[in-house]
C-alpha positions in Angstrom: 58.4 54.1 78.5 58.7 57.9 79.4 57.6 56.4 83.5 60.1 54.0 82.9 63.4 56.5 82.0 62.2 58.7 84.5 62.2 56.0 87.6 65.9 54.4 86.0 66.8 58.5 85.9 66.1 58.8 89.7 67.3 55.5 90.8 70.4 56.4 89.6 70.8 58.5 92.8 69.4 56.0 95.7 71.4 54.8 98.3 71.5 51.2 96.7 72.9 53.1 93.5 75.1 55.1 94.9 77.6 52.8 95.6 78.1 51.3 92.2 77.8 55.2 90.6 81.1 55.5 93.0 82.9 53.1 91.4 80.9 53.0 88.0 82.6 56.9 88.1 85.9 55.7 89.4 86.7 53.0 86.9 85.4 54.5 83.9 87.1 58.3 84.5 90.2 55.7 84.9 89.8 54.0 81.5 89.4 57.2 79.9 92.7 58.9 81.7 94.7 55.6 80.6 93.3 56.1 76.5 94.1 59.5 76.4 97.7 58.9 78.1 98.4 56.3 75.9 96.5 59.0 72.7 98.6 61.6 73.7 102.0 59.7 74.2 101.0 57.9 70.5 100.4 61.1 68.9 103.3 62.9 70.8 105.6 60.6 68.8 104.9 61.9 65.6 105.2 65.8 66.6 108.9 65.6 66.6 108.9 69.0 64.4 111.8 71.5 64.0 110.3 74.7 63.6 108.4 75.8 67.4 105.4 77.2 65.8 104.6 74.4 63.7 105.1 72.1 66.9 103.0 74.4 68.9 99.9 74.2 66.5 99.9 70.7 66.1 99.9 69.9 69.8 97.1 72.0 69.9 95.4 70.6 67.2 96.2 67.1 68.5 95.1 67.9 71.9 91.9 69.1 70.5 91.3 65.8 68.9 91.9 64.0 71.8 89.3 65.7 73.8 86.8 64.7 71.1 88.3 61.3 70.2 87.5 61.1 74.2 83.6 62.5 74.1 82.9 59.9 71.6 84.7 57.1 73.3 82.3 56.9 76.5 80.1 55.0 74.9 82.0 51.9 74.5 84.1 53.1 77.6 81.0 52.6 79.9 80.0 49.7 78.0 82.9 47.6 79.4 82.3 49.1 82.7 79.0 47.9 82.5 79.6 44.2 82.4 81.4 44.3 85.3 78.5 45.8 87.4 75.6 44.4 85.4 74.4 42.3 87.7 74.2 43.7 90.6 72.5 47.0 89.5 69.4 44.5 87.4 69.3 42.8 90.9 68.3 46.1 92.2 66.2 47.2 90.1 64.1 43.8 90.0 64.0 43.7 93.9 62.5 47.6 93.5 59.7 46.6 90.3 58.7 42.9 91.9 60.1 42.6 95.3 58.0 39.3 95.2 59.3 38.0 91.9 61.8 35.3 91.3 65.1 37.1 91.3 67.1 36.8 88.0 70.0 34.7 87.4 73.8 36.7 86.7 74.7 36.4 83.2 77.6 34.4 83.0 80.6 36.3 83.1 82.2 35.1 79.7 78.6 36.1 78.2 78.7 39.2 79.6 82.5 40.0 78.7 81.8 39.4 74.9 79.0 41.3 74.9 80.8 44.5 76.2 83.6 43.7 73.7 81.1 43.3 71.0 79.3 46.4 71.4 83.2 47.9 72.7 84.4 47.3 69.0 80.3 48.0 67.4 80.7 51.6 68.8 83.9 52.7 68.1 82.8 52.1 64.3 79.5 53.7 64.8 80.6 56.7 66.1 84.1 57.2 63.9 81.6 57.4 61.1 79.8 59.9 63.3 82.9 61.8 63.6 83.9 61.4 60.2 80.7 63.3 59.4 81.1 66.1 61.7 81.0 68.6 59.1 77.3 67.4 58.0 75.4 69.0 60.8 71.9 66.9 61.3 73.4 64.1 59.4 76.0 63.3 62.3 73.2 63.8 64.9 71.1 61.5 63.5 73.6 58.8 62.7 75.0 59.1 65.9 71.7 58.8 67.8 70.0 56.1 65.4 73.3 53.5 65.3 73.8 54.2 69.2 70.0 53.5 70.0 70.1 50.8 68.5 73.4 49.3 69.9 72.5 50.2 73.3 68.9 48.9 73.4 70.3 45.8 71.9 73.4 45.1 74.6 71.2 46.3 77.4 67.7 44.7 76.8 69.9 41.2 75.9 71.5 41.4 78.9 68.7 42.2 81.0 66.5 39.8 79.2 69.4 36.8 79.9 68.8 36.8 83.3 65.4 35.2 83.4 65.9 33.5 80.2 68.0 31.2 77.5 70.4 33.6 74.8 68.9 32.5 71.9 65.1 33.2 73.5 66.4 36.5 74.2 67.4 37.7 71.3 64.2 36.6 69.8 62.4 38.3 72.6 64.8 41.2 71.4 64.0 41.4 67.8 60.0 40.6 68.6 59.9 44.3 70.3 62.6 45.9 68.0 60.8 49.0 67.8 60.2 49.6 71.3 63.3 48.5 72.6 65.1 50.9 69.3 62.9 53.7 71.1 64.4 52.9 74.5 67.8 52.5 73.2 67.4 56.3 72.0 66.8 57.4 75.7 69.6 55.8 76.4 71.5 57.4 73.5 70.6 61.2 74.6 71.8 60.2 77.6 75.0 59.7 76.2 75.2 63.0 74.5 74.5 64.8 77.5 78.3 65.4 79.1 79.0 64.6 82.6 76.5 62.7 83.0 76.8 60.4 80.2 79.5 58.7 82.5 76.3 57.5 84.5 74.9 55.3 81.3 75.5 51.8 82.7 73.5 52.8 85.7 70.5 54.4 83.4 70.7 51.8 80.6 70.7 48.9 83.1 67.9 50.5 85.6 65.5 51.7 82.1 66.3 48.2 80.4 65.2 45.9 83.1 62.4 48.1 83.4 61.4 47.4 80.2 62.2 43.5 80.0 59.9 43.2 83.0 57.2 45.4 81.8 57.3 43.4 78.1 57.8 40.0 79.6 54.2 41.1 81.8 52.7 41.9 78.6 53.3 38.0 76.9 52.1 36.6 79.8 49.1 38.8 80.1 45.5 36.3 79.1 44.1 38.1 75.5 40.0 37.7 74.7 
């Protein structure tokens, strides 16, 4: 699995990849400037104090928040970007892994939409309770990490895993390797925490997922004695 995060880490930054990370980039730094507008003009409205220093500190205070409201929103931010670019980045990676194979077929777009949505509105939760426990060091770490591993090796490894087969058999494929796939979806949660590049995670998640899908899907089909 450690092979595996390393390849996804590096294909991030091939040619192929390159052009999604472009717009990956583009579209989620968008999403984010567009929450934090519409944050800022929300919480703007109720600072309409008389005395200047009082203003003052809670603007601070406020923008403050919004810089860490923002950290935690990525996730599901990148989420949404993903299942716009799904697709394309698990036909790349499949090409790269079995460039003999049977290609995989695009996850209906509906599919994909609710799934973003799902784990969109999933994550937001997750990590408010995160936040909410900000002031339990260790405890917020390990909630955050745990709840996001297991949301994003569970979006990620479905999605991946729909392309070569029905939803339901997925799923079931899914929660056959739940501990594996948890452990993978904790890669993918580091990831996240790092800054900067935690804007890359679609790429990674998608690239380290497939990975895995193929690598798991090898192992069922492999003869036992």
């Amino acid at each position: 699995m450690i092979e595996d995060a390393i390849a996804a880490f590096a294909q991030i930054f091939t040619p192929p990849f390159r052009k999604i990370l472009f717009k990956s980039l583009g579209l989620t730094v968008a999403l984010l400037i567009l929450i934090g507008f519409g944050l800022d003009r929300f919480a703007a409205s109720f600072l309409q104090v008389g005395t200047p220093w009082l203003a003052t500190l809670l603007a601070v205070l406020v923008g403050l928040g919004l810089i860490v409201g923002l950290a935690f929103l990525v996730a599901p931010v990148t989420s949404l970007v993903a299942s716009f670019f799904f697709d394309e980045m698990a036909g790349i990676v499949e090409r790269e892994i079995d460039p003999a194979g049977a290609p995989g077929r695009p996850v209906p777009a509906g599919a994909a939409t609710l799934f973003a949505l799902r784990f969109a509105g999933l994550s937001i939760l997750v990590n408010l309770i995160a936040l909410a426990l900000l002031f339990a060091p260790g405890v917020n770490l390990v909630a955050f990490l745990g709840a996001n591993g297991y949301l994003f090796g569970r979006q990620y490894f479905e999605l991946a895993a729909m392309r070569f087969r029905p939803a339901a058999e997925a799923q079931a494929m899914r929660r056959h390797y739940a501990f594996r796939i948890f452990l993978a979806g904790l890669i993918v949660a580091g990831f996240v925490a790092i800054p900067i590049l935690n804007l890359c995670t679609p790429l990674f998640a998608t690239a380290l997922m497939t990975r895995l899908h193929k690598r798991l899907s090898g192992a069922e089909l492999a003869p036992s004695f």
